[in-house]
Phi, psi and omega in degrees: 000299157350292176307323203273351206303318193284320146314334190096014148237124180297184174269107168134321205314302213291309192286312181305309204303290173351301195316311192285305175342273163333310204279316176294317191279332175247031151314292198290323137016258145335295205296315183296324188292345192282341152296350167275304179296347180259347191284148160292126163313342172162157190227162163228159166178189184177149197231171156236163189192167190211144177179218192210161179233162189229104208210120175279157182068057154204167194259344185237066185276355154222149172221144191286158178243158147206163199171191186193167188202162147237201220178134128249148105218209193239143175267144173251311157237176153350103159055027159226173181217169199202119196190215203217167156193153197238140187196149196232119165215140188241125161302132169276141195290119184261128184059230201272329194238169184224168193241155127210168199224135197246106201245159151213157158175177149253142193222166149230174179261105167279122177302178132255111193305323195285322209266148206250172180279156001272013168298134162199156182208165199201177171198158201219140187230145185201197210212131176205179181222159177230129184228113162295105147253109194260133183231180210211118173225154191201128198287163208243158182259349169300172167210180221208147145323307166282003181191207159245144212308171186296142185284137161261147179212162200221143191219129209212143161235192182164167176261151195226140122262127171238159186236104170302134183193132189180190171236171162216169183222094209238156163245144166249137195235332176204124163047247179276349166280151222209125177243125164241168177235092171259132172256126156249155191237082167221105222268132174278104179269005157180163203214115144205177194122154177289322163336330192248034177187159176273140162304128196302348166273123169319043255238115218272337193255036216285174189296142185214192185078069169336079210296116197275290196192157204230137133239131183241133161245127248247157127251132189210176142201155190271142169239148222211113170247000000 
């Protein structure tokens, strides 16, 4: 014991080194699981939400929106979830015409490894479609004794592909229910039907606007196991 002491090794030095070894690879371990173990299993909810769409080849390129959606999903691994959500949103009538979109899609959830309960926030990416209908009214140029002549109205529909993209942030406020707050993004990756291009009808006003990008913002809540 003496030899070792005098050499510069204690008694014990070749087992500690292992030890620290150990402690350091399941430190970073530690800090992720408790947020794997805390995470949700799956969600249901439904929102309401407000915004604006953004649309070219018109004298009237953005129009507020509303609308409300519902939502599931499910987790595929750790801190991610994979689901679906379905939804009705109205253009507010810009000028003469007025749109609504009839949305689907699928999207998933990256969880934030970081954030402790009862707080979470995530971001999101997804792939969806929309089928739009737009309609048009317009007064007759006759007039009735009694008024002004019957409103004519005219009608065209059509299709979006969108790529849903964004963050959300939720509270759990009583046991498995959750109020989130989401900002989305959804930039149009084709656009058909004669609704999104002017009409092939001879039309002075005819339907126009090349639907660009939809931004919203959702207040909803969930229920989360």
């Amino acid at each position: 014991m003496e030899g070792e002491v005098l050499h510069g090794k204690p008694p014990g030095g070749h087992r500690r080194t292992p030890r620290l070894a150990s402690l350091f690879a399941v430190a970073p371990l530690c800090l992720v699981s408790a947020p794997v173990r805390a995470q949700v299993r799956s969600d249901v909810g439904a929102c309401a939400s407000s915004g604006f769409r953004v649309r070219s080849d018109t004298p009237d390129p953005v129009a507020a929106t509303a609308g409300g959606a519902i939502y599931g999903h499910v987790a595929l691994v750790p801190l991610v979830r994979a689901g679906g959500y379905a939804g009705l949103e109205q253009a507010l009538p810009n000028g003469a015409e007025r749109r609504q979109y009839y949305t689907v899609g699928l999207d998933a959830k990256v969880a934030s490894p970081w954030t402790r309960a009862p707080w979470r926030a995530w971001a999101f990416l997804g792939v969806g479609a929309a089928y739009v209908v737009a309609t048009r009214h317009a007064a007759t140029t006759g007039a009735s004794p009694t008024g002004p002549g019957p409103s004519q109205s005219s009608q065209v529909d059509g299709a979006l592909l969108e790529l849903p993209v964004g963050v959300g942030a939720g509270l759990r406020f009583h046991s498995a229910w959750e109020i989130d707050v989401v900002l989305s993004l959804r930039p149009a990756l084709a656009n058909l039907g004669p609704v999104t291009r002017p009409s092939a009808q001879r039309d002075p006003q005819p339907f126009a606007g090349h639907e660009v990008l939809a931004v919203s913002l959702a207040v909803g809540v969930s229920f989360c196991r």
